[in-house]
N, C-alpha and C positions, 0 to 999 in steps of 0.2 A: 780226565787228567788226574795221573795217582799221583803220591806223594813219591811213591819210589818210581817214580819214572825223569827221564832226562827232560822233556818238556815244562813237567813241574817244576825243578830245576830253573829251568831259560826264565819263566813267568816271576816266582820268588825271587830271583835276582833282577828284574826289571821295577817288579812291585817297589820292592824293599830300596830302590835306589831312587824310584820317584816319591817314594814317601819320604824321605827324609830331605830331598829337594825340594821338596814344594812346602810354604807358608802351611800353617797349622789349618788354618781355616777351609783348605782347600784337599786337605789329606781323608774327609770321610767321602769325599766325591770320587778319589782315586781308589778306595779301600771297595766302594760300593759298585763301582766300575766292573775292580777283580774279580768280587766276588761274582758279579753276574756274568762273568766271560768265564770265569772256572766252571758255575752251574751249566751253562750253556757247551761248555766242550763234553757232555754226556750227551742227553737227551735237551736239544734248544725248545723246545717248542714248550716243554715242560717246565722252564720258567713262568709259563702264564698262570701254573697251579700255587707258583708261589708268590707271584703277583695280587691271585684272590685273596689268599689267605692273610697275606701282608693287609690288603686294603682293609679287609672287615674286620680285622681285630684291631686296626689302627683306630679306625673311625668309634668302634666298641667301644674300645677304652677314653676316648676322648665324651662318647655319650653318658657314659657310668660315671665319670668324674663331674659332670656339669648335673649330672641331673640328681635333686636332695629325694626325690622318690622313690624307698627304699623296693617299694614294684615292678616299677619300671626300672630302678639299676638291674635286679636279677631279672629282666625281662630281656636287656641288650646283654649279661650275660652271658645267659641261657641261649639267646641268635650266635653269639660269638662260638660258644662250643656246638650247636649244632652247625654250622655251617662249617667251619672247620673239620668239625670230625667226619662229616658227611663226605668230605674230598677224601679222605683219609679210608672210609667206609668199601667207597666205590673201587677205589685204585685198589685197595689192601686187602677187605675183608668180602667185595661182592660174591665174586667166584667162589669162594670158602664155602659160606654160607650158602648159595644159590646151590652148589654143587652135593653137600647136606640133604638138601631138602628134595632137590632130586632123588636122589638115592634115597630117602624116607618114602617119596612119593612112587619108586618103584616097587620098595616092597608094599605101600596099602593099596597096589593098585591105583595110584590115582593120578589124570589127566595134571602133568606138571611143563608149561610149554616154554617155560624161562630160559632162555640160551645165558651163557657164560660168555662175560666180556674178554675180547683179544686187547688186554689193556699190558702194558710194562708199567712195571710201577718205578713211578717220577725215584730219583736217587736221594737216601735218605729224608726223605717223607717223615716217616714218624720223627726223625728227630726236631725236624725246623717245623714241625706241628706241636710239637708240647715245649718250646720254646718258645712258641708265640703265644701259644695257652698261658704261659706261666704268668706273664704280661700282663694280662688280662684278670689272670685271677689276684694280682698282685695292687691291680690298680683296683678291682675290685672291696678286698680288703683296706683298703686306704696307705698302703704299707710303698706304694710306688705313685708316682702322681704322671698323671698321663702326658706321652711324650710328644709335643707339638709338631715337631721337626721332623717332616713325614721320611727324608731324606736318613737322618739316624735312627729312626725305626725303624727302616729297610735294612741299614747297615748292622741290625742288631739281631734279623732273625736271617741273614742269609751271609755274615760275616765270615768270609772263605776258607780260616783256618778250620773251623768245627762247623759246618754251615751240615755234613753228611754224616757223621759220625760224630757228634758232639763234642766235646762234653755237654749237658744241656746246662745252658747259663740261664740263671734270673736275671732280668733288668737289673736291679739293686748292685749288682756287680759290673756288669757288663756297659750297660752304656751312658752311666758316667765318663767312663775310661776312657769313649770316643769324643769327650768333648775336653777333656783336659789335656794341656798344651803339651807336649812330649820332646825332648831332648837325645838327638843321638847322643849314644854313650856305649862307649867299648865295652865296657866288663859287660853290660845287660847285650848286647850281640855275642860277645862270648859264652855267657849264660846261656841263650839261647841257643845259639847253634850245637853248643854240645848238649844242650837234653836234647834237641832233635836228632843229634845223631845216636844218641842212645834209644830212643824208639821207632830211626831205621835198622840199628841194628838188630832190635827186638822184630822187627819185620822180616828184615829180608835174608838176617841170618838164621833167625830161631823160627820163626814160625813160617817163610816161606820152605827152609830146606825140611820141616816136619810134613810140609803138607804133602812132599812128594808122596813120603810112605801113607801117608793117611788118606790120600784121595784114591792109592792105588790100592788098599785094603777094602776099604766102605763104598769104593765103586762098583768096585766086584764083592760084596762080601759073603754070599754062597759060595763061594769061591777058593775062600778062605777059613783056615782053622780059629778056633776061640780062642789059641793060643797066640794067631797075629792078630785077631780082631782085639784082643786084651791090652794089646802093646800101641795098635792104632789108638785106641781109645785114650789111653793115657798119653800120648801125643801129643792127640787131639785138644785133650784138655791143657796143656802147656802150649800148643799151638794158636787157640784161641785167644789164651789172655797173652799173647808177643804179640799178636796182632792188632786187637782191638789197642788194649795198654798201649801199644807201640804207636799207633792213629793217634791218643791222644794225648803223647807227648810229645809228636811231631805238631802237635796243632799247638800247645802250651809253648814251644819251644819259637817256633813263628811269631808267635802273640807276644812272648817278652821281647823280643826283639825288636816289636813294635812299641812298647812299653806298656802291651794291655795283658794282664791276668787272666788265665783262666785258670778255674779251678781242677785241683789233681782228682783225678778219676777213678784211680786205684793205690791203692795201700798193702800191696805185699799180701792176697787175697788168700793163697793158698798156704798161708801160716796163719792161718784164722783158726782159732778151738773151739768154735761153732759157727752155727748157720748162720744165726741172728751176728754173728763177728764178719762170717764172709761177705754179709749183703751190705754192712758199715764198711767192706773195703774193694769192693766187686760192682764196678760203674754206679760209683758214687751217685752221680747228678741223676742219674733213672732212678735210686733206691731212694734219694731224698725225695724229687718230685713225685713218685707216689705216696710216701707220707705226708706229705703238707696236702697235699690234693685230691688223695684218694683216703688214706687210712684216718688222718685227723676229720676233714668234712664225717666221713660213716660216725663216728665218735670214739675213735680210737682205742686206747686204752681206759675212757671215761666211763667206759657201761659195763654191763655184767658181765660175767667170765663167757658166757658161751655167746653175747655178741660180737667179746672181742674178738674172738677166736673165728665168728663169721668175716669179720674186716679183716682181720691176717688173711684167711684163706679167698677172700674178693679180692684181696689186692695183688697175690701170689697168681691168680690165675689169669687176671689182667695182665700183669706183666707176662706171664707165658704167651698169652694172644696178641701183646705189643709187639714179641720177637719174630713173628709169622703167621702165616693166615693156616694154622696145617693142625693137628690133634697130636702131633709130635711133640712142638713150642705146647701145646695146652696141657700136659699132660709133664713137660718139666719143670714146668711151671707148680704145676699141682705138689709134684715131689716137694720141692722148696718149699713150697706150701708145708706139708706133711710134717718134712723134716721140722720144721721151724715151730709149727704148734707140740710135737715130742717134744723137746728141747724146753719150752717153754712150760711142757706140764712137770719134767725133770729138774729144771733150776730150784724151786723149792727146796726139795729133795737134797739134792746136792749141798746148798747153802748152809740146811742145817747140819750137816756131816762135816761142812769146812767151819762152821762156828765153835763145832767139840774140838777143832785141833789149834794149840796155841798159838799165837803168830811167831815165826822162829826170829825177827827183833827182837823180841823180847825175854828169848834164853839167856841166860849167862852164860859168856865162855871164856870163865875161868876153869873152869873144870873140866877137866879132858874126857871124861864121860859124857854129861852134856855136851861138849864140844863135838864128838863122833854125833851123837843125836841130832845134834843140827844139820851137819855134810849131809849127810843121811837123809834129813828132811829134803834139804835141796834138791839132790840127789833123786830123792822120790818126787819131786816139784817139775824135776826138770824129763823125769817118766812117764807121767801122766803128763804135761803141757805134749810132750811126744806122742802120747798116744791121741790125744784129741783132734791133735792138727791131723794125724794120720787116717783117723774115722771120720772129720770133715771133709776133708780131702776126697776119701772115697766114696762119701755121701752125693757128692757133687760130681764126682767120675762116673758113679752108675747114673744120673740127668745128665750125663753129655752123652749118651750114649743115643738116649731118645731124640737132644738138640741137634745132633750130627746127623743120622738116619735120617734118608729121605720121605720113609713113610712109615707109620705105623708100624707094619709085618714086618719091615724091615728092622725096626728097632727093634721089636722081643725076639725076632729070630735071630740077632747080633746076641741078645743077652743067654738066649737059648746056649747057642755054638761057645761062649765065655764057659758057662755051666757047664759045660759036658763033654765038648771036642777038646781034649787037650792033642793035637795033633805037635804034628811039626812045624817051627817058625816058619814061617815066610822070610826068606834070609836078602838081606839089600845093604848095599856096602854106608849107605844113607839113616841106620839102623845108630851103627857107631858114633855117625856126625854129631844126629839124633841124639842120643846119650851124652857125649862131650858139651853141646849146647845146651844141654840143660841142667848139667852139674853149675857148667859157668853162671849160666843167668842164676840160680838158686843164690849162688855166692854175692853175686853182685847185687840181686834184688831185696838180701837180706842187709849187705852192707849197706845199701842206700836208707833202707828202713833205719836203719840201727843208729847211722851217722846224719840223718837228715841230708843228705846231699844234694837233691835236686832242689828243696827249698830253700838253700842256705851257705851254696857253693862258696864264697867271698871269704865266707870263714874256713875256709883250706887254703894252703899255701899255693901258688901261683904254679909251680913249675910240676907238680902231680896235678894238679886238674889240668892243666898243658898234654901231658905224655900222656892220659886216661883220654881223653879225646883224640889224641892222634893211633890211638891203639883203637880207638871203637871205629872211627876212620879207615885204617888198615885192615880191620877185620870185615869191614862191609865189603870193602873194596876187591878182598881176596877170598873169603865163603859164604857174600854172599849171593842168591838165585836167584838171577837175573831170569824170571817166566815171565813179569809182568800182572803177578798175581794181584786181584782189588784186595782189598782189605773187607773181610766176612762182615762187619755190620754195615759196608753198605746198601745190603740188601733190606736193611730195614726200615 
């Protein structure tokens, strides 16, 4: 069941009417209901993987908190992340690896007799996996106290708005929210309903009408010149963040309406002036949950320069192997990686070149010669912030290239035909659309940044946040593509 779809639709307004009709006390029994009838309209049977994972980290965390044996806490742990991660192993990573080691065992000649599992992997997996992790690792620190109420702890790793596609939530946030008493109330339904409609339009305007040209470039792409595979790519990369972005403020948007928060996921990502800026605004809750739980446990920034520099690039790779089980994800992974330790041996550098320039506060402009000096500075402020974002940008355009390719050869020979075939467009009247939708989003994705609008709508006047919704309304309604396309990370 997708979110752009008319069934999603009938269920949302069925949910959303019995939650507000029934007594508080009996609203996480309905919430936990949904959500295991939403999981269950994919793959049914593959609710029992999240049934496992649900029970051992409930019971994990209830044993870490009782027990003062600092051996035994990392001992239930330690079961906690191997058992989980082990579901997460088999479904996600067995074939990968198994199929590896074949291929290694072909070339040294050796008797390798391991078949590759016909497994489908359960729908968003990884996410209701390091959601439930987080749990664990929180209660472990003392920082969350373990949840008794096996009922809300169900309700907390499989809760339907973000249950596939996150955001990934902490306890600490999250299920509190289901236990405190909640009041319908218009303006928070209006709230809601228009950021939702703004990350369907992000959906099924912008990033379904892109992916026509993208999937029919990069499906065929021997096919095609470097001069469409270049245009695909950069699509691609706007087509990506409508998408994902768009999941997770249709899930935020759901969630205020119910009067529970989730947290914002993205930050206007692609006006980031560096790497280390685009991962603070580029699926938030994955970039934090490996620094609390990957990059701080290694020892972060605490140790010498070249072990931090081993934790940056452990963590950059993991995350490439989080996104897929393929050398494609491993290897964009690595980029970001790459990128990010540059970047970081360059800040220095940088810092002290901006410490010889004076801050332009502090000119005086009485003087019309200083006074030019200053525009000027700006002027040059506002050149370089341009260029940054522009060399970000296509730092992270050449790693979609690899994230999108379906395999390896396929990706260097995409970047190969960019390099060298400047042929003839690939010409599609969808090209245009393509372009129009994405001046607009640029526009509106900056004003939301600039004016805080999605956090703080109440503070605009009633009758423009009225006609901005019935315009994102009317634009779904009339461009946008009805294919029934899922949304890309629920494959993960």
């Amino acid at each position: 069941m997708l979110f752009n779809s008319l069934s999603f639709l009938v269920f949302f307004l069925v949910v959303s009417s019995l939650y507000f009709a029934l007594p508080h006390r009996f609203r996480w029994m309905l919430l936990l209901a949904a959500s295991c009838f939403f999981y269950m309209c994919f793959i049914p049977i593959y609710i029992l993987i999240l049934a496992v994972t649900i029970g051992v980290d409930y019971v994990a965390g209830i044993l870490i908190e009782r027990t003062p044996d600092p051996a035994w806490r990392k001992a239930y742990l330690t079961m906690s992340i191997v058992s989980v991660c082990a579901i997460l192993f088999v479904f996600k990573y067995f074939n990968f690896f198994n199929n590896n080691l074949a291929a290694l065992a072909r070339v040294l000649h050796w008797n390798y007799p391991m078949k590759t599992l016909r497994l489908i992997l359960p729908i968003g997996l990884s996410f209701h996996t390091f959601q439930s992790l987080s749990y664990v690792f929180e209660v472990y620190r003392g920082r969350q106290p373990a949840e008794k109420h096996f009922g809300l702890y169900s309700l907390y790793v499989m809760y339907f708005p973000q249950l596939v596609a996150g955001p990934i939530e902490r306890p600490q946030n999250l299920l509190h929210q289901f236990k405190d008493v909640k009041r319908f109330d218009w303006q928070r339904l209006w709230n809601g309903v228009s950021l939702g409609l703004w990350g369907l339009f992000k959906k099924v305007v912008v990033a379904d009408s892109l992916a026509i040209y993208t999937d029919t470039i990069y499906n065929n792409s021997r096919q095609h010149t470097g001069t469409s595979l270049l245009l695909a790519t950069y699509f691609f990369a706007i087509q990506i963040y409508c998408d994902f972005s768009g999941y997770s403020d249709i899930a935020r948007g759901i969630s205020r309406i119910y009067g529970i928060e989730l947290m914002n996921n993205f930050e206007t990502p692609y006006f980031a002036k560096s790497i280390a800026e685009f991962w603070s605004r580029w699926h938030i809750s994955l970039s934090t949950w490996f620094r609390d739980y990957v990059y701080i446990p290694l020892g972060g920034n605490r140790v010498s320069l070249s072990r931090n520099m081993f934790n940056i690039g452990v963590v950059f790779l993991i995350s490439g192997l989080w996104h897929g089980a393929n050398w494609t994800f491993v290897i964009w992974g690595a980029l970001h990686g790459i990128y990010y330790l540059v970047w970081r041996s360059l800040k220095p550098l940088a810092a002290g070149v901006g410490r010889r320039i004076p801050p332009i506060g502090r000119v005086p402009l009485r003087f019309p010669r200083l006074a030019a000096t200053v525009r000027a500075s700006r002027a040059w402020d506002c050149l370089r912030d341009g260029f940054l974002i522009l060399l970000t940008f296509h730092l992270v355009l050449l790693s979609w290239v690899f994230f999108r390719a379906a395999n390896l050869s396929t990706a260097l020979d995409t970047l190969r035909r960019i390099a060298v075939d400047h042929g003839p467009l690939f010409w599609d009247p969808i090209i245009v659309q393509g372009v129009l939708a994405i001046v607009l989003l640029g526009a509106l994705d900056l004003f939301h940044r600039r004016s805080g609008f999605w956090e703080a709508p109440d503070q605009f006047p009633k009758w423009p946040r009225l006609g901005y919704s019935v315009a994102l309304l009317f634009g779904i309604v009339l461009f946008g593509v009805d294919t029934g396309t899922q949304f890309i990370y629920f494959q993960f």
